[in-house]
C-alpha positions as CSV (number, residue, x, y, z in Angstrom):
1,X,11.7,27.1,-0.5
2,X,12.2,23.9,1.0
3,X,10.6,22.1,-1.1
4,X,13.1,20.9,-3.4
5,X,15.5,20.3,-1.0
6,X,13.0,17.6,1.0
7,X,12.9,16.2,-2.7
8,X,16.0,16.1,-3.5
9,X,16.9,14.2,-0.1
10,X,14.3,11.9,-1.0
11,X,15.8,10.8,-4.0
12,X,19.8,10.4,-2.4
13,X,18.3,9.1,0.8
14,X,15.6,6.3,0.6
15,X,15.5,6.1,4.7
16,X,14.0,10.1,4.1
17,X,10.5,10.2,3.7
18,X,9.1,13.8,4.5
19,X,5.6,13.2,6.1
20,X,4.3,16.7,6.8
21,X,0.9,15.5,6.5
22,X,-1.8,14.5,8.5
23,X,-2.0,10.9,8.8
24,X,-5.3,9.1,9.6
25,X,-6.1,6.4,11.1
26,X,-8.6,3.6,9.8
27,X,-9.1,0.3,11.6
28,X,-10.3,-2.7,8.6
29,X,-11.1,-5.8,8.7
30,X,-8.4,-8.1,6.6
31,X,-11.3,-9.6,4.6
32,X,-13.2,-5.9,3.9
33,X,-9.7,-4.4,3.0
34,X,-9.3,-7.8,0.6
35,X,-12.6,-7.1,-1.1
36,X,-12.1,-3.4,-1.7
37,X,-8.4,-3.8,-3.7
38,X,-9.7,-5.0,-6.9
39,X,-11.4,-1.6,-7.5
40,X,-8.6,0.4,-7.3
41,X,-7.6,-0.7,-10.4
42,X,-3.7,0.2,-11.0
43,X,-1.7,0.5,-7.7
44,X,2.2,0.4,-6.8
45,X,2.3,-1.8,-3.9
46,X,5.2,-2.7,-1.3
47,X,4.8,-5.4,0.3
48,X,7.4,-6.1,3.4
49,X,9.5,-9.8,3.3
50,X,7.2,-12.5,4.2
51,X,8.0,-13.7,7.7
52,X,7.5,-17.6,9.0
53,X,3.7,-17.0,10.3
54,X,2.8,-17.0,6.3
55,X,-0.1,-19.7,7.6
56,X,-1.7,-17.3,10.0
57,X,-4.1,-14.4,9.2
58,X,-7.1,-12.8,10.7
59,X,-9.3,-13.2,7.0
60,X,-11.1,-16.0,7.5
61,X,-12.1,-17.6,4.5
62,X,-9.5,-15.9,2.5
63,X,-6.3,-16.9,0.5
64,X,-4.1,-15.4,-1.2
65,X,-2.4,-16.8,-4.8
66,X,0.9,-15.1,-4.3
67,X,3.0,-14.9,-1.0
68,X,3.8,-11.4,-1.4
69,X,0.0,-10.4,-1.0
70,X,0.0,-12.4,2.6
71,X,0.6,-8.6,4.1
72,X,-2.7,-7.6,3.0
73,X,-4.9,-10.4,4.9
74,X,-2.7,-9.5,8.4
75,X,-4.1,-5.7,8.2
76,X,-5.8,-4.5,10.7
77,X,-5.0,-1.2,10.5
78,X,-4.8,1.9,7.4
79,X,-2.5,4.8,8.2
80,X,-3.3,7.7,5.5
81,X,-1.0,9.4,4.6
82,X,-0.8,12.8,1.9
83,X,1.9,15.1,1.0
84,X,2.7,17.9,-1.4
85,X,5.8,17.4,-3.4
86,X,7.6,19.2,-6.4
87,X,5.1,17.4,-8.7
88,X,1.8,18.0,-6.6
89,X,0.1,15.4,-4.2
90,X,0.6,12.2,-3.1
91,X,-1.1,9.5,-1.3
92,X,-0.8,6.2,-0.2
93,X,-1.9,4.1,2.8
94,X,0.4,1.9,5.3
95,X,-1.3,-1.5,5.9
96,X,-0.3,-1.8,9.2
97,X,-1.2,-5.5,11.8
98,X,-2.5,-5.6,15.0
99,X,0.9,-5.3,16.5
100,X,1.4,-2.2,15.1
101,X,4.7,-3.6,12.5
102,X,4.3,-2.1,8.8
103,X,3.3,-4.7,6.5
104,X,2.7,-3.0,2.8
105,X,2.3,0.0,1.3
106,X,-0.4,0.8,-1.6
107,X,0.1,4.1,-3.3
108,X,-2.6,5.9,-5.3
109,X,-1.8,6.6,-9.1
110,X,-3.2,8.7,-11.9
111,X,-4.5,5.5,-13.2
112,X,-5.9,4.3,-9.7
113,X,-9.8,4.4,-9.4
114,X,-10.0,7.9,-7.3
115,X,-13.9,6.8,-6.2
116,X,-12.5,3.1,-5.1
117,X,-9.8,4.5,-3.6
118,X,-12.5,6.5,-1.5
119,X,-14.5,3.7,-1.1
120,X,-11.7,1.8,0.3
121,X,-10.6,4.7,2.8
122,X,-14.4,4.9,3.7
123,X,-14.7,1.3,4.5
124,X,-12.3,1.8,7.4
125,X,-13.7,2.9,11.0
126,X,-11.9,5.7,11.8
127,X,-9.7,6.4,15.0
128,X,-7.8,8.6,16.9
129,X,-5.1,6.5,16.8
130,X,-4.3,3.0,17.0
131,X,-3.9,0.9,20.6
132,X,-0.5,0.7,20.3
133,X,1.9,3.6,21.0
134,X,3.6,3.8,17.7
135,X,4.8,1.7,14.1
136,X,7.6,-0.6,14.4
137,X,9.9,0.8,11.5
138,X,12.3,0.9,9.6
139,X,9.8,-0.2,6.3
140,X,12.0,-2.3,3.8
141,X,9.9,-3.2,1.1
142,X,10.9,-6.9,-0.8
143,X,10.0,-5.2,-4.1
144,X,7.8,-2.2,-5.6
145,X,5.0,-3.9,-7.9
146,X,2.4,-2.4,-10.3
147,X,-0.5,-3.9,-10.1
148,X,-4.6,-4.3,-10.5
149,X,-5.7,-7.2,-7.9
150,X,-8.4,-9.8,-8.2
151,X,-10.9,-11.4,-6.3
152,X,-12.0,-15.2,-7.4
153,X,-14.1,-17.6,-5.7
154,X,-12.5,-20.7,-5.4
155,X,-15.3,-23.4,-3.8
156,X,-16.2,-22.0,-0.6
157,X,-13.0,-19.5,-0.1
158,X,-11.8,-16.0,-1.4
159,X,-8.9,-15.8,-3.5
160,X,-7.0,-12.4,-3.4
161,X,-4.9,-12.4,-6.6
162,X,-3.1,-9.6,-8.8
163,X,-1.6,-9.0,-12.3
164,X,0.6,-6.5,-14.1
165,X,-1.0,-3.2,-14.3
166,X,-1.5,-2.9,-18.1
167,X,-2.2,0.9,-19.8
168,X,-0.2,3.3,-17.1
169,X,0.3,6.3,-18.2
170,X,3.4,7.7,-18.3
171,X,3.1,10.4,-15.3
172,X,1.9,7.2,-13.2
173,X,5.4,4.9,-14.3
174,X,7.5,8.0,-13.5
175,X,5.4,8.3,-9.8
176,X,5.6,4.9,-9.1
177,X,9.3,4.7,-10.6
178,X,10.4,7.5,-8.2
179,X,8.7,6.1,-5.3
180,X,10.6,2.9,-5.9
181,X,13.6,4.5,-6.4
182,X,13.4,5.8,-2.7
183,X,12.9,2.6,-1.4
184,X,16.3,1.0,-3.5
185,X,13.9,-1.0,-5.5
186,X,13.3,-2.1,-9.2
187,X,9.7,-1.3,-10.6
188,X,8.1,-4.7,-11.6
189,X,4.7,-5.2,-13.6
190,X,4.3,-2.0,-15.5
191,X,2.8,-1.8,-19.1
């Protein structure tokens, strides 16, 4: 019965994110999370507004070729998170640092690689929870992207990379545009 109406309040209220799911915790390695992206194939990620640190990550040996992917190499930590709305499930992961502030958030599509999306969740050690007591919110997102990512070698470094996603479906734009939408943001890099 309720259902709609935690909907509904998504939609007029982007701060309103109804998470009656369990969330799990996965503690990864910058570079491991880094390697696993390019599998997933199409994703809507959010990453936060880079901050002045954009130099210093825990992925040694790793770069990235786009500021906004900087989030993704200062993970430490994977929050799951799945939830059953008016158009069935939804999942996504928070990448979270070791100071426990929200960095980005990759959710899964109908065009996302469902077995690299478990192999990503899998290459995580789970936990309990994390050391610290709780997220440091509120999550505003610099933009809502679709995307595939890349991996390139680059002498002796890494090079996490990413494109438009190209051939989305159309129940995968109207996902990712509605989660956008929550978060007041455009949808960039769709087919």
């Amino acid at each position: 019965m309720f259902g709609w109406f935690a909907h509904a309040l998504a939609a007029v209220c982007p701060q309103f994110h109804t998470h009656t799911g369990n969330t799990h915790w996965l503690h990864v390695r910058p570079d491991t999370l880094a390697s696993c992206l390019p599998l997933l194939g199409s994703v809507l990620y959010l990453p936060m507004h880079a901050d002045g640190d954009a130099m210093e990550h825990p992925a040694h040996g790793w770069l990235v070729d786009q500021a906004e992917l900087m989030p993704l190499l200062r993970t430490r930590w994977l929050a799951t998170h799945c939830v059953i709305g008016a158009e069935g499930p939804r999942e996504w992961v928070e990448c979270i640092d070791a100071e426990g502030r929200l960095r980005a958030r990759l959710h899964l599509l109908p065009d996302t690689d469902y077995l690299a999306w478990d192999v990503l969740l899998t290459a995580g050690t789970p936990q309990a929870s994390p050391v610290f007591r709780r997220v440091l919110r509120p999550f505003r997102p610099a933009c809502a992207r679709l995307v595939n990512f890349r991996h390139q070698r680059l002498g002796g470094l890494h090079v996490l990379g990413s494109r438009g996603a190209r051939r989305l479906s159309s129940l995968g734009q109207g996902i990712a545009r509605e989660v956008a939408r929550a978060d007041a943001l455009e949808l960039a890099g769709g087919a």
